[in-house]
ZAMARGU-4260 file (C-alpha; in steps of 0.2 Angstrom, whole numbers, plus 5000, padded with zeros to 4 digits):
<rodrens>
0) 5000/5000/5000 | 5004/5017/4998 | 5010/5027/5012 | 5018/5042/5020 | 5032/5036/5029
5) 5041/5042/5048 | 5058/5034/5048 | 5065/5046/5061 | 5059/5061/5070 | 5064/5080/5062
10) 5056/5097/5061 | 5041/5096/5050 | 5051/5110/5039 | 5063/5098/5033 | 5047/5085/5026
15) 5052/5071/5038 | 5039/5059/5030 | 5043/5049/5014 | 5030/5042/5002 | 5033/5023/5003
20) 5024/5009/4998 | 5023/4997/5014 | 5017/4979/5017 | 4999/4979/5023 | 4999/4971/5040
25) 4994/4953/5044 | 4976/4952/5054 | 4980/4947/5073 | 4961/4940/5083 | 4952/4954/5085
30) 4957/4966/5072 | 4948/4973/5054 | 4956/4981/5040 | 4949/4997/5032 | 4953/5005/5014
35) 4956/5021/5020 | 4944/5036/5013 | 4950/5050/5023 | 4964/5056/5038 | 4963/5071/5047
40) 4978/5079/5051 | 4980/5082/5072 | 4992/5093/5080 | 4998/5078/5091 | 5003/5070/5073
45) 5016/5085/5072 | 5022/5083/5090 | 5024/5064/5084 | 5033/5067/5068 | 5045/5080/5078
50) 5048/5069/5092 | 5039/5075/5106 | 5029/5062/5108 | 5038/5045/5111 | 5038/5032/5095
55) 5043/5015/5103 | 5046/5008/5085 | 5051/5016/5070 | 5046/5017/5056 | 5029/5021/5058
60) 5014/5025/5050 | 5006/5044/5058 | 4986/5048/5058 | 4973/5043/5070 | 4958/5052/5064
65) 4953/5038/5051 | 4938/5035/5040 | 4937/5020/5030 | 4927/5004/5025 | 4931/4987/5035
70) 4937/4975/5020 | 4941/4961/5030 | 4940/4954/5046 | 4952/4945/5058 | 4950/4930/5067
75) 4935/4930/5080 | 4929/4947/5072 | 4911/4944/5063 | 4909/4946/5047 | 4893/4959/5047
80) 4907/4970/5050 | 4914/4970/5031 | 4907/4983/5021 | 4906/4994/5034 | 4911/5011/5036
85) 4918/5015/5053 | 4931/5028/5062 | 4948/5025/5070 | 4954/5037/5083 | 4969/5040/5095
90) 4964/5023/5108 | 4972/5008/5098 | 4968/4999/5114 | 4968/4995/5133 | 4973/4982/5143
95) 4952/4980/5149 | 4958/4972/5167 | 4968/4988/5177 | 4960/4999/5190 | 4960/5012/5175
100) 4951/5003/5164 | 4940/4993/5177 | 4932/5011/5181 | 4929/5020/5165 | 4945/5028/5164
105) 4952/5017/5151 | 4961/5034/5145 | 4973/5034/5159 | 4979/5014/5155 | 4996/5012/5158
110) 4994/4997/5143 | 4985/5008/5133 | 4992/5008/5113 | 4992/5022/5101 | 4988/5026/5084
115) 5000/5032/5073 | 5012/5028/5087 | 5010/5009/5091 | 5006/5005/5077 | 5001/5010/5059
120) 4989/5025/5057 | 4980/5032/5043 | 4991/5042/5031 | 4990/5028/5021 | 4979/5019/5009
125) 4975/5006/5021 | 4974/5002/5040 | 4974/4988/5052 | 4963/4990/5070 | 4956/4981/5085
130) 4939/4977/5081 | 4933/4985/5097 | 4941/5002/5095 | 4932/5006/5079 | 4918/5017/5077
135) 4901/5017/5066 | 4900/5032/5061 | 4884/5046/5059 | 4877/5044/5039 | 4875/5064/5042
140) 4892/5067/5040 | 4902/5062/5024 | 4918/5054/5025 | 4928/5071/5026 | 4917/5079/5038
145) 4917/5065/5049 | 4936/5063/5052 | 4941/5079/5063 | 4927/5071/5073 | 4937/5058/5078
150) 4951/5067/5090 | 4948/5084/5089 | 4929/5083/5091 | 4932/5070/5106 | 4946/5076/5115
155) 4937/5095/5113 | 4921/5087/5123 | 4931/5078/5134 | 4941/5095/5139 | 4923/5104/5140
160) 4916/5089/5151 | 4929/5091/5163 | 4931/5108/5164 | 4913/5107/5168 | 4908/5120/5152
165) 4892/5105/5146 | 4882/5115/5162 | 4883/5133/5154 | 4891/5148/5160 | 4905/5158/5154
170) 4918/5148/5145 | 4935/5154/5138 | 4944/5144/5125 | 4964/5148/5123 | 4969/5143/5105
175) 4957/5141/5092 | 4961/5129/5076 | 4951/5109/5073 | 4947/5105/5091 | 4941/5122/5097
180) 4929/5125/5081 | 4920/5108/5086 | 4920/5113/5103 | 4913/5131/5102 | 4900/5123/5093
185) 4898/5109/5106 | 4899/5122/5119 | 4885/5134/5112 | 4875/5121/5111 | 4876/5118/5129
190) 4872/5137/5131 | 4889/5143/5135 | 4892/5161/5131 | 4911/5158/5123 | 4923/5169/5123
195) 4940/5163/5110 | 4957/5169/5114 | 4968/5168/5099 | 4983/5180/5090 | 4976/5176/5070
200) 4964/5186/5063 | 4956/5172/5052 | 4956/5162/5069 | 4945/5178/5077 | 4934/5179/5059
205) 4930/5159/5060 | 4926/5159/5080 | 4914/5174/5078 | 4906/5168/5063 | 4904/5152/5073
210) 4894/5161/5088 | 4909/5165/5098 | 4903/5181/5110 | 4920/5190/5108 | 4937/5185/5101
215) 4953/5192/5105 | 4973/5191/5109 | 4977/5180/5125 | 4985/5195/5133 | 4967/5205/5132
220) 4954/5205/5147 | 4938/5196/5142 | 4921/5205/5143 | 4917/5197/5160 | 4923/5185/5170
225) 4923/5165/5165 | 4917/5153/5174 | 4931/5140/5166 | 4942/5137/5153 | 4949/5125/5140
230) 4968/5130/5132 | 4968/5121/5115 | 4986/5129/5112 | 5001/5118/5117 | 5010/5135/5126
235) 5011/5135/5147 | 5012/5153/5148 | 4990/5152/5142 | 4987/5145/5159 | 4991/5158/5173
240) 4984/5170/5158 | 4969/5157/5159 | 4965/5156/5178 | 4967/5177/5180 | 4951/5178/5168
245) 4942/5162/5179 | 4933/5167/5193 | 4930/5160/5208 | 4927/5140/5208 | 4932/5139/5190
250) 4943/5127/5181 | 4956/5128/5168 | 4956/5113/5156 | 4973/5111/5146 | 4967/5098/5132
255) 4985/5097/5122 | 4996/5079/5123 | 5010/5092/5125 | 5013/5110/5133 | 5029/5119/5136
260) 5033/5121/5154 | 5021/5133/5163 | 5028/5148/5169 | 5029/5153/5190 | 5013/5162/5195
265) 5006/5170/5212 | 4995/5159/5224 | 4982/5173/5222 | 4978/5168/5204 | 4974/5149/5209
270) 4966/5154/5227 | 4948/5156/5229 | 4946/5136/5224 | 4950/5139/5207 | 4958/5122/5198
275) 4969/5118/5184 | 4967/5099/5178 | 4975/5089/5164 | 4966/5079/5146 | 4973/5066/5146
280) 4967/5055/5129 | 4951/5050/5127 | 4937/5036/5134 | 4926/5027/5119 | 4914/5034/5128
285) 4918/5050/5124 | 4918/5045/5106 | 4902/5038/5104 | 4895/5052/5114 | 4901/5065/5104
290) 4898/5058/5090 | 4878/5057/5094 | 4880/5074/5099 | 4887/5081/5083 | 4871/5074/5073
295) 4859/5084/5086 | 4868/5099/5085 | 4872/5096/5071 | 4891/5101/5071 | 4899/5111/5055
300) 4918/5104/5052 | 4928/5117/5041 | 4939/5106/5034 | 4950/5106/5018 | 4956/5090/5009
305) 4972/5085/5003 | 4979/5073/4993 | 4989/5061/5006 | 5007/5066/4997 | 5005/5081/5003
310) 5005/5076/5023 | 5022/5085/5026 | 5015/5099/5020 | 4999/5100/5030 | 5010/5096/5046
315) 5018/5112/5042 | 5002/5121/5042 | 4998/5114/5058 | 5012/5120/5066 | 5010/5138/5059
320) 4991/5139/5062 | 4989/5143/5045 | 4973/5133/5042 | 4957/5137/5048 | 4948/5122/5053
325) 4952/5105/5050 | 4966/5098/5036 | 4961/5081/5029 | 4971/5072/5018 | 4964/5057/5005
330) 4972/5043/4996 | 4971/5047/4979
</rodrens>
């Protein structure tokens, strides 16, 4: 099959991943094989390709927001689930048997696998998964549509859940590019007056054309208070910035696999029970949920497609925030 290829981590600037062609995977029990349609390109798939996020084997396949059609099943898999099209996300899989995953928090696993890190992800033409880490997916959203669904969308609603923002109130959201849109979206829905704190102006235009209350830089003083907060953006200094717009009670929410180190801030700006928690991953819970609630709402993607050579390319966007929405790429 045809792939784009991470045989050693590099800045995304010097197009760290080769277009290869790479034998398909032999099925293990348990496991399906899709013909991928579409890949949506994450932020942790730069951090992956750049080395901040920890391949265990090399070389590897990046992408974990995969759409695609089951065309073959493995061993112990039934066959109804051929023909299929279903959804891959970041879980490749949990041990099941932990005190993590024993209490629905199969997210925090210390067996948990990766895709696009573990094994083989989605910038390819095919893919290989554990049959009970797919997802059926909505027929409202097309195969383009429903990829950025599948991380961004999820680990925005889990950073919203625990941040408390599905009860309402005042939410701020710190960084604004393919989670935040699904999550101001998610967000409104749940009658949260959003308030978006980003530097680029086509990041302001899309979060007020999407209902955002007010948009500005991170340095500015929102319009009034928030009652929590969610930092899409992988930069430490948001959070102090975060909690002195959060008042009393809130919670700060930092959804990224990576942030740089957090800067030194007074007591004051955490006193008065104000708390700043971690996202870590994402339950398939939180999938399925979401992706119910993205049919009721009905969520908008913004996404824009590219041909799968181009992954190097879209990476690079990535990291310059120079997309609005979601990046796709598609087999040809």
């Amino acid at each position: 099959m045809k792939a784009m290829l991470l045989e050693a981590p590099a800045p995304v600037e010097t197009a760290p991943l080769r277009a290869a062609d790479v034998a398909d995977e032999a099925l293990r029990p348990g496991e399906v094989r899709l013909e991928v349609h579409a890949c949506g390109v994450c932020r942790t798939d730069l951090h992956t390709v750049e080395g901040e996020v920890a391949v265990p084997h090399l070389p590897v396949v990046p992408g974990h927001q995969i759409v695609g059609v089951v065309t073959e099943a493995g061993p112990g898999v039934s066959s109804d689930l051929v023909g299929r099209r279903v959804g891959v996300a970041w879980m490749a899989g949990a041990c099941g048997t932990c005190a993590w995953c024993l209490s629905g928090r199969e997210n925090l696993c210390p067996e948990a696998r990766f895709t696009g890190v573990h094994r083989h992800g989605g910038y390819a033409e095919h893919a290989v998964a554990r049959a009970d880490f797919v997802y059926t997916l909505p027929d409202a959203f097309d195969d383009v549509q429903a990829a950025p669904l599948l991380c961004a969308g999820v680990i925005g609603y889990r950073a919203l859940r625990l941040a408390g923002a599905l009860a309402g109130g005042r939410l701020g959201i710190f960084g604004f590019g393919a989670s935040a849109h699904i999550a101001l979206q998610v967000a409104k829905h749940a009658r949260c007056e959003v308030f978006v704190f980003t530097r680029a102006e086509h990041h302001i235009r899309h979060a007020l054309s999407l209902g955002a209350a007010w948009a500005g830089a991170p340095e500015q003083p929102p319009p009034a208070p928030l009652d929590r907060a969610v930092i899409f953006s992988p930069a430490g200094e948001q959070v102090p910035l975060a909690l002195r717009c959060v008042a009393r009670g809130g919670t700060v929410a930092c959804a990224g696999v990576t942030m740089s180190d957090v800067p030194s801030f007074p007591y004051s700006d955490l006193y008065h029970e104000r708390t700043v928690r971690s996202v870590a991953n994402a339950t398939r819970a939180d999938a399925r949920e979401l992706l119910q609630l993205a049919v009721r709402i009905p969520i908008t993607t913004s996404v824009e497609v590219l041909a799968l050579e181009r992954a190097n390319e879209a990476l690079l966007r990535v990291k310059r925030s120079a997309a609005s929405g979601a990046l796709v790429l598609c087999p040809a």
